[in-house]
MILOLO-307231 format. One record per atom (N, C-alpha, C, O): residue number from 1; x, y, z; chain. Coordinates in steps of 0.05 Angstrom, whole numbers, m for minus. Example, Ala and Ser with C-alpha at 12.3 -4.5 7.8 and 13.67 -1.06 7.14 Angstrom:
BEGIN
[1, [264, m114, 156], "A"];
[1, [246, m90, 156], "A"];
[1, [264, m66, 156], "A"];
[1, [285, m66, 169], "A"];
[2, [257, m45, 142], "A"];
[2, [273, m21, 143], "A"];
[2, [258, 1, 157], "A"];
[2, [268, 23, 161], "A"];
END
This chain:
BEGIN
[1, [2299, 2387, 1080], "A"];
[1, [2271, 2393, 1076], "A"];
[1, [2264, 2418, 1092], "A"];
[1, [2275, 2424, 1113], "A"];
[2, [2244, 2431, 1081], "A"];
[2, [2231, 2450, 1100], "A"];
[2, [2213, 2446, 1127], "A"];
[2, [2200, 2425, 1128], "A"];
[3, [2211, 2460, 1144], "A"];
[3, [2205, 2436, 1167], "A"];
[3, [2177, 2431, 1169], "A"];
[3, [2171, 2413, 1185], "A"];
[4, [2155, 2446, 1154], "A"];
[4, [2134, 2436, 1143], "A"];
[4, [2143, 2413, 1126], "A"];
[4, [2136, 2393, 1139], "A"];
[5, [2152, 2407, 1110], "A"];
[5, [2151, 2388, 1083], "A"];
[5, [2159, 2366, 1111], "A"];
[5, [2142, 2350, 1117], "A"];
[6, [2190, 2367, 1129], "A"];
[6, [2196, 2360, 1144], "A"];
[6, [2177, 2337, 1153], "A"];
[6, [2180, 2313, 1149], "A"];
[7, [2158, 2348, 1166], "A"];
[7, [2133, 2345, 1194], "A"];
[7, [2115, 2337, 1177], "A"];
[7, [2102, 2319, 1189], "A"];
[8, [2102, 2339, 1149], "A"];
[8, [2086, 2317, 1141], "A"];
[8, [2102, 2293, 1121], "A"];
[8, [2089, 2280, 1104], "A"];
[9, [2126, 2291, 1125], "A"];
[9, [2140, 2263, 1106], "A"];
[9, [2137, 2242, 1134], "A"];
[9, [2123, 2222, 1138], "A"];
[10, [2152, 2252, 1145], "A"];
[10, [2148, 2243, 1180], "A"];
[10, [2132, 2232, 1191], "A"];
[10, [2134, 2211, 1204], "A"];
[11, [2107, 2247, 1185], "A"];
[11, [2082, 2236, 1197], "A"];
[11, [2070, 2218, 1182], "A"];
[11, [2055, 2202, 1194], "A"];
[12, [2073, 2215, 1151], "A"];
[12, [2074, 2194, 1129], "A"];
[12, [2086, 2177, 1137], "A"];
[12, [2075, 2155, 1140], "A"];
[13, [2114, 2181, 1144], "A"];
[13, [2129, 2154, 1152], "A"];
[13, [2119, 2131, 1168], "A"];
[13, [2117, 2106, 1165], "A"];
[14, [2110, 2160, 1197], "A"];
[14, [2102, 2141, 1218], "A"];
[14, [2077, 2122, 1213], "A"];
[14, [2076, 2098, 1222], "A"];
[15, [2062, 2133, 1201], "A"];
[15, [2033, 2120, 1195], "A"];
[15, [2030, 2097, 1172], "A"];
[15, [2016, 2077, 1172], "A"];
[16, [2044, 2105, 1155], "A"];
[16, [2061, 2076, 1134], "A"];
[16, [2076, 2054, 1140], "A"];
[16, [2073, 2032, 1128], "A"];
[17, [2093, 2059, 1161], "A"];
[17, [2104, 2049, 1170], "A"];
[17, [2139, 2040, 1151], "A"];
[17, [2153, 2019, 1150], "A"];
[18, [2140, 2070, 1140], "A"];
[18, [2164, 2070, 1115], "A"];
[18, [2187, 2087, 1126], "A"];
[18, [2189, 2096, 1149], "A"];
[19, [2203, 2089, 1106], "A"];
[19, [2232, 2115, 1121], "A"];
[19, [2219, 2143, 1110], "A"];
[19, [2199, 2144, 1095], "A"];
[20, [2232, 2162, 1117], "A"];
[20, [2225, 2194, 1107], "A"];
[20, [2223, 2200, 1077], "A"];
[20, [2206, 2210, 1062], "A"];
[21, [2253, 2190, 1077], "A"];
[21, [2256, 2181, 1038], "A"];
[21, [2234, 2176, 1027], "A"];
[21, [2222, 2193, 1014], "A"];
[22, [2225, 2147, 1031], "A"];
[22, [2207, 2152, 1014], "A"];
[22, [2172, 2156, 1009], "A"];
[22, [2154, 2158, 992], "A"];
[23, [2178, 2157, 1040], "A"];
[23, [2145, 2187, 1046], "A"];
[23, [2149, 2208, 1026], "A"];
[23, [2132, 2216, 1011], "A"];
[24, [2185, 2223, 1029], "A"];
[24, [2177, 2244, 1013], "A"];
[24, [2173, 2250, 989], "A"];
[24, [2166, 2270, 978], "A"];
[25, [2184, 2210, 975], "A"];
[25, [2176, 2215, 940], "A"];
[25, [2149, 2203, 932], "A"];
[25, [2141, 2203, 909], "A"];
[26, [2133, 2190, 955], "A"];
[26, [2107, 2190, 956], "A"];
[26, [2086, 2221, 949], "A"];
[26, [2071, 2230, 931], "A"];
[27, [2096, 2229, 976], "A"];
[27, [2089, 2259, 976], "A"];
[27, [2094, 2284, 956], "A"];
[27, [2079, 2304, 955], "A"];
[28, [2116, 2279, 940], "A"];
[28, [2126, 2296, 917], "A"];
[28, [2109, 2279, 890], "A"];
[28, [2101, 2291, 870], "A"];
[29, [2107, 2258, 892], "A"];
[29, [2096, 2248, 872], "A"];
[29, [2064, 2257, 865], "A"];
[29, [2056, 2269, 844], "A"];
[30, [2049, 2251, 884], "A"];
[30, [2028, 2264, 898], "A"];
[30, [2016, 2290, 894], "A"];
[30, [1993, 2298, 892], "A"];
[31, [2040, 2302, 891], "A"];
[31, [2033, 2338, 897], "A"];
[31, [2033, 2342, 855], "A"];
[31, [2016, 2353, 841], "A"];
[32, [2054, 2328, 847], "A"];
[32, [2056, 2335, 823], "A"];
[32, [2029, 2315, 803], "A"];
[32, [2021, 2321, 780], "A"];
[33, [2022, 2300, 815], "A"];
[33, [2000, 2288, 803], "A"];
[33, [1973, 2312, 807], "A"];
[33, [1964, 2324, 787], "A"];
[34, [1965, 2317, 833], "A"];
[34, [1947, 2341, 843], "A"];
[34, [1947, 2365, 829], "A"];
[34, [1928, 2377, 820], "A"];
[35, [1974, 2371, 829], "A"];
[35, [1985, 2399, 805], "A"];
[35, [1965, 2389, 784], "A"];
[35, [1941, 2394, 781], "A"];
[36, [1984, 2375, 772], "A"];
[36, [1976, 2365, 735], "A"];
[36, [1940, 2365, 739], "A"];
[36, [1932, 2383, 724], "A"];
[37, [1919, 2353, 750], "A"];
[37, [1902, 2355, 747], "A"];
[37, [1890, 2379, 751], "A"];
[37, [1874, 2389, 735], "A"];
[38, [1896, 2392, 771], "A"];
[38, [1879, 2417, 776], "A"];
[38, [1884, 2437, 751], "A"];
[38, [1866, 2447, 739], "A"];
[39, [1916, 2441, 744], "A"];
[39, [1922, 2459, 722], "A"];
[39, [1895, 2440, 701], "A"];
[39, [1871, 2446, 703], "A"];
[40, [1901, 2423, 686], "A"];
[40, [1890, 2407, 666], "A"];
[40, [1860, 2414, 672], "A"];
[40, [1848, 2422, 652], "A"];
[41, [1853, 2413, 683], "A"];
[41, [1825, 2412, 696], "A"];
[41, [1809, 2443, 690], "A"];
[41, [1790, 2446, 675], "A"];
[42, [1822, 2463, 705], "A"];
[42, [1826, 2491, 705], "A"];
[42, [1827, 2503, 671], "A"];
[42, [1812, 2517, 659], "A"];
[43, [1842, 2495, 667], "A"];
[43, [1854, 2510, 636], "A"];
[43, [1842, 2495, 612], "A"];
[43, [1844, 2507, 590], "A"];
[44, [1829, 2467, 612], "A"];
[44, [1816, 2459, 596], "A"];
[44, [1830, 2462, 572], "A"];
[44, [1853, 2453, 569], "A"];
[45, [1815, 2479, 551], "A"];
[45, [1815, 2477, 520], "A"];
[45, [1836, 2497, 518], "A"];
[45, [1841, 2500, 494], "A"];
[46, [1850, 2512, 534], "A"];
[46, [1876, 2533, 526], "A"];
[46, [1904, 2520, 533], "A"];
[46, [1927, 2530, 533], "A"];
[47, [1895, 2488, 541], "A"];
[47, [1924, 2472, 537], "A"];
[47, [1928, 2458, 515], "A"];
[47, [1910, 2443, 509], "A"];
[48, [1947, 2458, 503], "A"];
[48, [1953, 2446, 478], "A"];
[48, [1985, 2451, 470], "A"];
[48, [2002, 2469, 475], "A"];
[49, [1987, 2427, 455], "A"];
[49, [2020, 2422, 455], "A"];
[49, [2030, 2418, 473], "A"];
[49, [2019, 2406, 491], "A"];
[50, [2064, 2428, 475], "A"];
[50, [2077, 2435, 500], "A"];
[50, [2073, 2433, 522], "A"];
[50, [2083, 2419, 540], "A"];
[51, [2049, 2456, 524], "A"];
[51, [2036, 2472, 546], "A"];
[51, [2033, 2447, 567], "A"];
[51, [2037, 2452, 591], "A"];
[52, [2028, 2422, 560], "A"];
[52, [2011, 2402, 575], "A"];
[52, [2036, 2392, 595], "A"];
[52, [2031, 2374, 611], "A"];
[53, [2066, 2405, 595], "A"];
[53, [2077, 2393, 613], "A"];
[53, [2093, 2419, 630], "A"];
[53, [2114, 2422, 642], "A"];
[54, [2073, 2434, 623], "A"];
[54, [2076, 2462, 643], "A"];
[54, [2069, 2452, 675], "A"];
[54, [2083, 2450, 695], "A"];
[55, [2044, 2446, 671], "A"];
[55, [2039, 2436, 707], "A"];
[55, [2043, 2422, 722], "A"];
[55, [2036, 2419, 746], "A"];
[56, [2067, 2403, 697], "A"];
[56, [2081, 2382, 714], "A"];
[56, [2104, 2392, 724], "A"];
[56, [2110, 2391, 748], "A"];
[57, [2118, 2403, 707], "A"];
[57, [2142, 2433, 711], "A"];
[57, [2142, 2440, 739], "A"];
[57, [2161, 2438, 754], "A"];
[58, [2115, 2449, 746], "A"];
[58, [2115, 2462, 763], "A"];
[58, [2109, 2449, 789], "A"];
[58, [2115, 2461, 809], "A"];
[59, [2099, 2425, 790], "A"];
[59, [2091, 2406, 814], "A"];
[59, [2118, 2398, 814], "A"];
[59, [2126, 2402, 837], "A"];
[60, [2136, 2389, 802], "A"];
[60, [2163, 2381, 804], "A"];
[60, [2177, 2403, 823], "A"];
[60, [2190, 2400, 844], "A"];
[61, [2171, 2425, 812], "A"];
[61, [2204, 2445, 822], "A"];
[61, [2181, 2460, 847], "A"];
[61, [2189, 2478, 861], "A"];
[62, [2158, 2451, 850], "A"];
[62, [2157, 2446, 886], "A"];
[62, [2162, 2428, 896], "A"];
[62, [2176, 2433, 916], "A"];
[63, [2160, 2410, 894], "A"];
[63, [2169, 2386, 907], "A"];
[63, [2195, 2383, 910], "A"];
[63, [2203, 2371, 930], "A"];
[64, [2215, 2393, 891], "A"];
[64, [2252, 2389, 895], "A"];
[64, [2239, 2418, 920], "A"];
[64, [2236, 2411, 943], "A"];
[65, [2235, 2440, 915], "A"];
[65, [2236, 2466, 936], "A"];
[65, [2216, 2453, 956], "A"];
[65, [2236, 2442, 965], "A"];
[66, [2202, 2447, 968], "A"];
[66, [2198, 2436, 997], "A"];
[66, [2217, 2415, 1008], "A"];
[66, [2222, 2411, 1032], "A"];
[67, [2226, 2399, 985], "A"];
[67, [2251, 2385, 996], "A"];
[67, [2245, 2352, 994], "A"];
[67, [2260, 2332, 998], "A"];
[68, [2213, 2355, 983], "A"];
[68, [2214, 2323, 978], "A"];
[68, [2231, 2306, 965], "A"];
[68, [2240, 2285, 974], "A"];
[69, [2235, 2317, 942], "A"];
[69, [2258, 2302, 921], "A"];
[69, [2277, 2313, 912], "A"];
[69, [2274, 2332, 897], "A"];
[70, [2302, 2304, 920], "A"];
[70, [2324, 2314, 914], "A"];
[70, [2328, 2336, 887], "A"];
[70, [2312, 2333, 869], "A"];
[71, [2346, 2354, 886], "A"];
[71, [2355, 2373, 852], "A"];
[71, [2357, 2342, 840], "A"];
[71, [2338, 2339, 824], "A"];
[72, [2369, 2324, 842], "A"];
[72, [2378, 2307, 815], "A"];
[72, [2358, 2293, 798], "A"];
[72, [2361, 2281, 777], "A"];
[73, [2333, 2297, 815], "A"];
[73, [2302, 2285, 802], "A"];
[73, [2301, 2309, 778], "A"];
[73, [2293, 2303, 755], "A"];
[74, [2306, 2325, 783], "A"];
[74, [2294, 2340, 769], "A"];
[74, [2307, 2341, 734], "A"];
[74, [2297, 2340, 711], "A"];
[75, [2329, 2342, 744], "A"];
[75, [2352, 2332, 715], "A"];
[75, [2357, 2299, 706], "A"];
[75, [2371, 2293, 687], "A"];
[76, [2342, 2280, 723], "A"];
[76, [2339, 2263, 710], "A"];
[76, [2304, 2263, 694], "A"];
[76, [2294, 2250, 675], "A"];
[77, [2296, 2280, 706], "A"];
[77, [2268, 2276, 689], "A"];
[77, [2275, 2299, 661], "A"];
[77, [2260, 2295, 642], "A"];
[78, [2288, 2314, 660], "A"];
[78, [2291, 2327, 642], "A"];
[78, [2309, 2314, 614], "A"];
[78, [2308, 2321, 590], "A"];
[79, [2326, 2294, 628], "A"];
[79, [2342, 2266, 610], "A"];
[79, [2311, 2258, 591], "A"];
[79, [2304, 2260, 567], "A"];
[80, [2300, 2252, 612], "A"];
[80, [2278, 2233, 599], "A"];
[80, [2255, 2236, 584], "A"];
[80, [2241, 2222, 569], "A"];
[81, [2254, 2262, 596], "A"];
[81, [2236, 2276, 566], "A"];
[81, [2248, 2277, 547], "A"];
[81, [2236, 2268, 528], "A"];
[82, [2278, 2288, 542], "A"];
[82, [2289, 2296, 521], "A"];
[82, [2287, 2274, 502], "A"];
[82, [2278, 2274, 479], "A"];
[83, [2297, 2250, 518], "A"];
[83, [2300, 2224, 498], "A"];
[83, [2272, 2218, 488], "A"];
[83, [2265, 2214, 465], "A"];
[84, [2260, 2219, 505], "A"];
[84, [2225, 2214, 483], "A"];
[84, [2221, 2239, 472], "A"];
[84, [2206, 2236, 452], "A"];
[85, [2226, 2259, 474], "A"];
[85, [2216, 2281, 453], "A"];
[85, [2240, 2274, 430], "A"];
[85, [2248, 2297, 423], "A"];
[86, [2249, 2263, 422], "A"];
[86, [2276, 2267, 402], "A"];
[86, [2280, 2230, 392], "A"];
[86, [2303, 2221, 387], "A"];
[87, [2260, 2216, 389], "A"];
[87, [2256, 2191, 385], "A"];
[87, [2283, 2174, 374], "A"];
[87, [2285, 2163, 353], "A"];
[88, [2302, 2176, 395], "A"];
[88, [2313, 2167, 380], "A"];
[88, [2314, 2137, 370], "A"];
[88, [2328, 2131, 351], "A"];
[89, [2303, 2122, 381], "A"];
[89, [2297, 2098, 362], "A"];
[89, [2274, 2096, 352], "A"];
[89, [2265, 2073, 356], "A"];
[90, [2264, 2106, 343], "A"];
[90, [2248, 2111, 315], "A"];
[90, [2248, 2109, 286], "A"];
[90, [2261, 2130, 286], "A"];
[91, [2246, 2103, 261], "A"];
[91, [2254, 2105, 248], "A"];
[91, [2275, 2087, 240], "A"];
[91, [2273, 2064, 248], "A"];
[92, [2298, 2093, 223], "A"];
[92, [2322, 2082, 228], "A"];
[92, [2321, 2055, 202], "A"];
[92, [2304, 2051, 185], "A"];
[93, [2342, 2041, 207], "A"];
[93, [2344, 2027, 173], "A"];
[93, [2325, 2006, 184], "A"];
[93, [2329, 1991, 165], "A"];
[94, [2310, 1992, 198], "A"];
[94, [2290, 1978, 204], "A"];
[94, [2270, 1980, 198], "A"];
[94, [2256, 1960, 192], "A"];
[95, [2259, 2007, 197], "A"];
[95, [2239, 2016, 192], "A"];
[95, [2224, 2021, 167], "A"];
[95, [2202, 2031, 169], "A"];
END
């Protein structure tokens, strides 16, 4: 972690009474929720489609870069869009 990101997971910890871990996916969670509204909030009627997971994009790949959540969050969340954008059980001879 960066020793800012460091010094407030820490100070989460202590006051929670949790480990650093998971102060810091509190805290990364947090920051990317704060992102998403302010962008959403801000940009109003010029988001549409896609666009709407731009500010999550970007609350994510601060949070892996201050150090809250590990690189592998980031490629598991990218698994998991894929699979819901690409339905794959959808459809199908059931349907």
């Amino acid at each position: 972690m960066t020793a800012v990101g460091d010094a407030v997971a820490q100070a989460l910890a202590t006051l929670a009474g949790i480990d650093v871990t998971t102060a810091g996916y509190a805290l990364g969670g947090t920051l990317v929720i704060i992102l998403f509204a302010v962008f959403v909030l801000a940009l109003g009627d010029y988001i549409e489609g896609q666009m709407i997971l731009l500010p999550g994009v970007f609350g994510i790949i601060l949070a892996i870069l201050i150090g809250w959540w590990p690189p592998w969050t980031a490629a598991f969340i990218v698994i998991v869009l894929l699979f819901m954008a690409l339905h794959p059980y959808s459809g199908g001879a059931s349907a």
